[in-house]
C-alpha positions in Angstrom: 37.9 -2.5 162.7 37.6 -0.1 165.2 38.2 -0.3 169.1 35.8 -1.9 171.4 33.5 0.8 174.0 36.7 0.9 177.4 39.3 -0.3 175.3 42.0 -0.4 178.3 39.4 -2.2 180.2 38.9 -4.7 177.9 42.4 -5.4 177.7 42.9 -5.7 181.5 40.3 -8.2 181.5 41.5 -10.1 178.1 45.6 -10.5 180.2 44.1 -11.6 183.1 42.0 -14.0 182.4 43.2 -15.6 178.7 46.0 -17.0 177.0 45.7 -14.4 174.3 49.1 -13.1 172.8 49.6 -9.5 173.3 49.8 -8.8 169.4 46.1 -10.7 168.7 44.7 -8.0 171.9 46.7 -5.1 170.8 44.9 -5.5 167.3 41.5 -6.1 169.2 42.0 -3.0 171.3 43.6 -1.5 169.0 46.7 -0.6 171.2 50.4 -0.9 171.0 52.1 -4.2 171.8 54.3 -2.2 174.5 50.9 -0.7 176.2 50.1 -4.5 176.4 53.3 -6.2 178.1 53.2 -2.6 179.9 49.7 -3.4 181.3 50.8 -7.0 182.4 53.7 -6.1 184.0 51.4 -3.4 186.5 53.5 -0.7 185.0 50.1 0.9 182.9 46.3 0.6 184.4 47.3 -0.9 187.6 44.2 1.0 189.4 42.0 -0.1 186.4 39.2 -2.5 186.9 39.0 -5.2 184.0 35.6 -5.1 181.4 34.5 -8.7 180.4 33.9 -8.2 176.6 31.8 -11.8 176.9 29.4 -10.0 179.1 29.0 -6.9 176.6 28.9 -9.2 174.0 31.5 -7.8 172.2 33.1 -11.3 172.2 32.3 -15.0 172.4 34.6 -17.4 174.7 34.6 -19.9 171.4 35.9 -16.9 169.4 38.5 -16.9 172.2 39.5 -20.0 172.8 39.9 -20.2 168.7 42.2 -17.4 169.2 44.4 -19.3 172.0 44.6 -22.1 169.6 45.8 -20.2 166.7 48.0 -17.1 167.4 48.4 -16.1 163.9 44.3 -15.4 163.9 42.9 -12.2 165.3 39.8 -11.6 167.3 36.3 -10.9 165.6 33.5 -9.1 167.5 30.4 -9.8 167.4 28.8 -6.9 166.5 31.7 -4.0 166.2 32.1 -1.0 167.9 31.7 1.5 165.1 28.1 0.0 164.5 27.7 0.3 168.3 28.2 4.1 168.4 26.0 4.4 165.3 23.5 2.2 167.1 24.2 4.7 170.1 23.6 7.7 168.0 20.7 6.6 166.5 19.0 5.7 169.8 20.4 9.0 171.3 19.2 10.7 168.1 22.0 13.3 169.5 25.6 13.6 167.8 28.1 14.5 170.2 30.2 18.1 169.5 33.3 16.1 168.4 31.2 14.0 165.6 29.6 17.5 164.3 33.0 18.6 163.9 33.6 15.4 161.8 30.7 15.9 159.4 32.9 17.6 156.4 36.0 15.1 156.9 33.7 12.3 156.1 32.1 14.1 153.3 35.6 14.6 151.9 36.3 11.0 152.6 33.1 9.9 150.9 34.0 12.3 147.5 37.3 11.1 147.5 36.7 7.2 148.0 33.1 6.6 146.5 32.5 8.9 143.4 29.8 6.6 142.3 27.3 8.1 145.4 25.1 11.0 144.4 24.6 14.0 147.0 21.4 12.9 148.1 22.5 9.9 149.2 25.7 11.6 151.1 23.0 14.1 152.6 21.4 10.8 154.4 24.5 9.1 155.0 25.9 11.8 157.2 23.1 13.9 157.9 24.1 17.4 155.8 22.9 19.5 152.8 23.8 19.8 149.7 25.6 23.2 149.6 27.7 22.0 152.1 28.8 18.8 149.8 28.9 21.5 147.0 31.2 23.8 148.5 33.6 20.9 149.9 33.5 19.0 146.3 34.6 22.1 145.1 36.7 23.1 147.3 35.2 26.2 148.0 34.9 25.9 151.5 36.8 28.2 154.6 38.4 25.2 156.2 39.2 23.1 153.2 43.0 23.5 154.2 42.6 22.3 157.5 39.9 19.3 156.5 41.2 15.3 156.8 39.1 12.4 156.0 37.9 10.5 157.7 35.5 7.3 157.5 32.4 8.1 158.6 31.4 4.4 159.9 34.8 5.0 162.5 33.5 8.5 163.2 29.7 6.8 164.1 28.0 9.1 161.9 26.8 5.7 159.7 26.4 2.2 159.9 28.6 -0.1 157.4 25.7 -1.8 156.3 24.0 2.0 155.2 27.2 2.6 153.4 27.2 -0.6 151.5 23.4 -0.3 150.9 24.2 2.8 149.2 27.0 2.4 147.1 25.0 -1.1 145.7 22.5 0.8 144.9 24.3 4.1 143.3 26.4 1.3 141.3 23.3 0.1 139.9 22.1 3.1 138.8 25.0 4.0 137.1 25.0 0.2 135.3 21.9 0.9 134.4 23.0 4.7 132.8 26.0 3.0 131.2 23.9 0.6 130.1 21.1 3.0 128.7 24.0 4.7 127.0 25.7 1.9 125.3 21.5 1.2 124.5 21.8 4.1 122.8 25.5 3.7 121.0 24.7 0.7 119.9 21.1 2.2 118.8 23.1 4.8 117.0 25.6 2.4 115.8 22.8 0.4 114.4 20.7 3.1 112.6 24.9 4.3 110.9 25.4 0.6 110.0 21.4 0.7 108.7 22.4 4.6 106.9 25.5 2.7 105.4 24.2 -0.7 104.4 21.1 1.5 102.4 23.5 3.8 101.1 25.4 0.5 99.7 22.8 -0.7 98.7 21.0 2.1 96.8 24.9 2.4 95.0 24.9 -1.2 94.1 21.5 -0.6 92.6 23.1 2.1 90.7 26.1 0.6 89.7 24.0 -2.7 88.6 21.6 -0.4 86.9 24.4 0.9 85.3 26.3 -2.3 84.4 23.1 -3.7 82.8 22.8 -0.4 80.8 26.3 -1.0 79.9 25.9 -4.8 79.1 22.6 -4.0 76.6 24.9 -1.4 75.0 27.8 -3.5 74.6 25.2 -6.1 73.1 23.4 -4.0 70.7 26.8 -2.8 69.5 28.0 -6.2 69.2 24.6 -7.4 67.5 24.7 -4.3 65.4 28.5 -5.2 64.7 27.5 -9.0 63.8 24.5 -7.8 61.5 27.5 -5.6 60.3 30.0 -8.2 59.3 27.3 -10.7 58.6 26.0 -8.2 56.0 29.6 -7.7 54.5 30.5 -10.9 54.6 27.1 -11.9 52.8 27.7 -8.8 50.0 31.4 -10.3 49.7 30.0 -13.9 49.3 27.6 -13.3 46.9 30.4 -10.8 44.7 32.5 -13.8 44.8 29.8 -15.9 43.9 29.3 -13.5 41.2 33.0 -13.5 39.9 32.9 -16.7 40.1 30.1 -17.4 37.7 31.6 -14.1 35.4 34.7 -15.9 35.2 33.0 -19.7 34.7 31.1 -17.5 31.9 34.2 -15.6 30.6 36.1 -18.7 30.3 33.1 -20.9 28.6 32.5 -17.7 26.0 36.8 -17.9 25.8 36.8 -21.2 24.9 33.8 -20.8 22.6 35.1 -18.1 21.0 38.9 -19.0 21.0 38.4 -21.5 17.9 36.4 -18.2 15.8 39.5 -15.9 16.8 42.2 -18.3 16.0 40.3 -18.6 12.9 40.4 -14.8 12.6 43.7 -14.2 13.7 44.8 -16.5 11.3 42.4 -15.0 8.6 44.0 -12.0 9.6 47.3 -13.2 9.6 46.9 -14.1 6.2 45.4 -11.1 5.2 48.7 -9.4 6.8 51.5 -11.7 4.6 49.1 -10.9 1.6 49.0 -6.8 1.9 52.7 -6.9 1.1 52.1 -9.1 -2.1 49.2 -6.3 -2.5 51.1 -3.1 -1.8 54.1 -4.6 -3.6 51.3 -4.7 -6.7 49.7 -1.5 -6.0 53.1 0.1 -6.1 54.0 -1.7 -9.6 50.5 -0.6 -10.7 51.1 2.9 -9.9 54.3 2.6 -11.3 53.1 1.2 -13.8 50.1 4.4 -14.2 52.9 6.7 -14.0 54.3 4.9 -17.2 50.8 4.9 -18.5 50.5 8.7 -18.2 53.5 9.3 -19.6 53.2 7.4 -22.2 49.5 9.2 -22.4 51.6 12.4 -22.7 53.8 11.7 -24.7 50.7 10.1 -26.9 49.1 13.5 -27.3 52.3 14.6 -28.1 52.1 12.0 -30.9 49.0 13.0 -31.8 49.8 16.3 -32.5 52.5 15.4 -34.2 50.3 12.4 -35.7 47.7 15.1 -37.1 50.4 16.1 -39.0 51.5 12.8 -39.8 49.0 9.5 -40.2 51.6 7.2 -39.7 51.8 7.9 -36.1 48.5 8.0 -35.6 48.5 4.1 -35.6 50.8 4.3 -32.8 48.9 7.0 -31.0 45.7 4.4 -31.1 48.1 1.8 -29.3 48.9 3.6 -26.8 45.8 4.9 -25.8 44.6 1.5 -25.9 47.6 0.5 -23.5 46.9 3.8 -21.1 42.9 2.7 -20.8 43.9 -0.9 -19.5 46.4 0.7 -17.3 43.8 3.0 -16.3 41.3 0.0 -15.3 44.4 -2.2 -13.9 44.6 1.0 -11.9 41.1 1.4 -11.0 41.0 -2.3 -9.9 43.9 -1.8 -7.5 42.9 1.1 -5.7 39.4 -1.1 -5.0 41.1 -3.6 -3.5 43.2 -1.5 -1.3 40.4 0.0 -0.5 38.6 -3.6 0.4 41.8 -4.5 2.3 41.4 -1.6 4.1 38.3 -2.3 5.7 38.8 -6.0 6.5 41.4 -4.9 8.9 39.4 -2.5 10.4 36.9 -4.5 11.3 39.0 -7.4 12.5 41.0 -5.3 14.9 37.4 -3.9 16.3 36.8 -7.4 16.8 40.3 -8.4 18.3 41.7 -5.9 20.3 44.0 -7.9 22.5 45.7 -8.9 19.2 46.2 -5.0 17.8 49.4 -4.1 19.4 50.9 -7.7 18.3 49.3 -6.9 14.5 51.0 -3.1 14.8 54.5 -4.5 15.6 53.8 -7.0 12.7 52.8 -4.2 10.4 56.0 -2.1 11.5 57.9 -4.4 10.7 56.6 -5.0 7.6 56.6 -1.7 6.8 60.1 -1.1 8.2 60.9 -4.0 5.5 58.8 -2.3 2.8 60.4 0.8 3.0 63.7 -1.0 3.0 62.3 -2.3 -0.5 61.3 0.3 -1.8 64.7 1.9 -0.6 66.7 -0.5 -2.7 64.3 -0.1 -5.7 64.3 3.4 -5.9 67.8 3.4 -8.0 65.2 1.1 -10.5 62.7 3.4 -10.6 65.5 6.4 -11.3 66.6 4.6 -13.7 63.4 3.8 -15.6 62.3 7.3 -15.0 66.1 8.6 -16.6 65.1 5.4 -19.9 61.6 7.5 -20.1 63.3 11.0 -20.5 65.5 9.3 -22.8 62.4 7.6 -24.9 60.3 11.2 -24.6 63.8 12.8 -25.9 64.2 10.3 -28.6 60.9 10.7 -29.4 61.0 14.5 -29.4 64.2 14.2 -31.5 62.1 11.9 -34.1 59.3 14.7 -33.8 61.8 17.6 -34.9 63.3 15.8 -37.5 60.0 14.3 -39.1 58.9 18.3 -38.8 61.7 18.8 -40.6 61.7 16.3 -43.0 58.2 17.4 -43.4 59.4 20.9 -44.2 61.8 20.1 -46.7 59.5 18.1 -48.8 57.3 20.8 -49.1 
């Protein structure tokens, strides 16, 4: 609020004729308290004539008489002095030296306090270029030191309403850039999140690709592993099955043939007790042979001698007669080793389990034979030592029928 056009005026008027306290016209008059009490007393502006601010229409008596009632309130104009002067200059279209001099303070003022106004609109605020509100923004200027600011609606060089005009309108403008540029943020933001969300997307794509090549791997190895174990365990079924029946077969021919090999083990068991029986003859028979073929020796013998004399030649005959049967008894037995030869053979082709049990037999019985044979080799030594004695005795009869023989002729 500024002061009313003759503040002291006013003020004379307002003591004289109101109830008004002297704080609520100091603030209207924009005075000290002391001026005030000073001017009703007669001390101050005693040969000053009172201005009725009713009459200027600076005030209303209801505005007043509001004020009376209330001392806490303060006066309100009706249209305030600041606007007046601008109303003033405007009419005047002149500016008065002092509020030339107060063009740059308001600038300043207007920099400092309202950013938000561009420098056109300072230019026809104030009425000044732009080189001017470029040098003082900067600081730039001569008399920047000495510069103050000041309020241009107090100073008169614009109206409150132009001011307000103004900064609504540079405030809208500069929603309207913020606005435009959180447009285009978000705009930005958008087309990112859009950049992003593709990029997602074209990797989930990929990964899923991926996955499902993956998953139709892992299936074809697992069907390729099932054919796998399917075909194994069908190839192990079927050689079981196969076993199976082998062995079902194995243990029907077993059984069919277990009666036919009892029967030849037993055949050949039989055949093993009698080869004993058999070699025990064979040995007598060749024992018997070598008796034979000494008593064939000892026959020729006699029949040399026999030549000479014909009553040995009777004996000769028996004993050749003896040594052909013991050739034939020989004959005979070397046949039938030679048949029980073969039957062995043949049964232990066809019985090959039972060999090693028929070996052990057979070393045993061998073990026993030559045991036998052990104990009748003394016999035999002692029917070979009775056969040198007989061929000595025999000798001896030879010499002396020789010499018997002699003597007679």
């Amino acid at each position: 609020m500024t002061a009313p056009l003759m503040p002291k005026a006013t003020a004379v008027w307002l003591v004289d004729n109101t109830a008004l306290t002297f704080r609520q016209i100091a603030t209207f008059c924009e005075l000290h308290e002391l001026e005030i009490q000073a001017i009703a007393d007669g001390d101050v502006a005693f040969n000053i004539i009172g201005l009725n601010p009713i009459m200027n229409g600076q005030l209303t008596a209801e505005e007043i008489k509001r004020c009376e009632a209330d001392p806490a309130a303060d006066l309100v104009a009706c249209v305030m002095e600041k606007n007046v002067k601008e109303i003033n200059a405007r009419n005047k279209k002149v500016l008065t030296p002092s509020q030339r001099m107060d063009k740059p303070s308001a600038i300043l003022w207007l920099i400092n306090n309202c950013p938000d106004l561009t420098d056109a609109q300072i230019c026809k605020l104030v009425g000044t270029t732009k080189p001017t509100i470029a040098g003082i923004r900067n600081g730039t200027r001569e008399d920047m030191i000495y510069l103050r600011a000041k309020n241009p609606v107090a100073v008169g060089l614009c109206s409150e309403y132009a001011l307000d005009d103004a900064l609504k309108v540079a405030r809208e403008k500069n929603e309207k850039a913020a606005a435009k540029l959180k447009k285009e943020e978000e705009k930005k933001k958008k087309a990112a999140a859009k950049k992003k969300t593709a990029k997602k997307k074209a990797a989930e794509k990929v990964k899923a690709k991926k996955a499902k090549e993956a998953a139709k791997k892992t299936a074809t190895k697992k069907k390729a592993v099932k054919k796998r174990t399917a075909t194994k365990t069908k190839a192990a079924a079927k050689k079981t099955v196969t076993k199976t029946k082998a062995a079902t077969k194995a243990k029907k021919t077993t059984a069919k043939k277990a009666p036919a090999k009892k029967k030849a083990a037993t055949k050949t068991k039989a055949a093993a007790k009698k080869a004993p029986a058999k070699k025990k003859a064979t040995t007598k028979t060749k024992a018997a042979a070598k008796k034979t073929v000494t008593k064939a020796k000892a026959a020729t013998k006699a029949n040399a001698t026999a030549k000479k004399a014909p009553a040995k030649k009777k004996a000769a005959t028996k004993t050749k007669a003896a040594a052909k049967k013991t050739v034939t008894k020989a004959k005979t037995a070397t046949k039938t080793k030679a048949a029980a030869k073969k039957a062995p053979a043949k049964k232990k082709a066809a019985t090959k389990t039972k060999a090693a049990a028929k070996k052990t037999v057979t070393k045993a019985k061998t073990a026993t034979k030559t045991k036998a044979v052990a104990k009748k080799a003394p016999a035999k030594k002692k029917a070979a030592t009775k056969t040198k004695a007989a061929a000595k005795k025999t000798t001896a009869k030879k010499t002396t029928a020789k010499k018997s023989s002699a003597k007679k002729k």
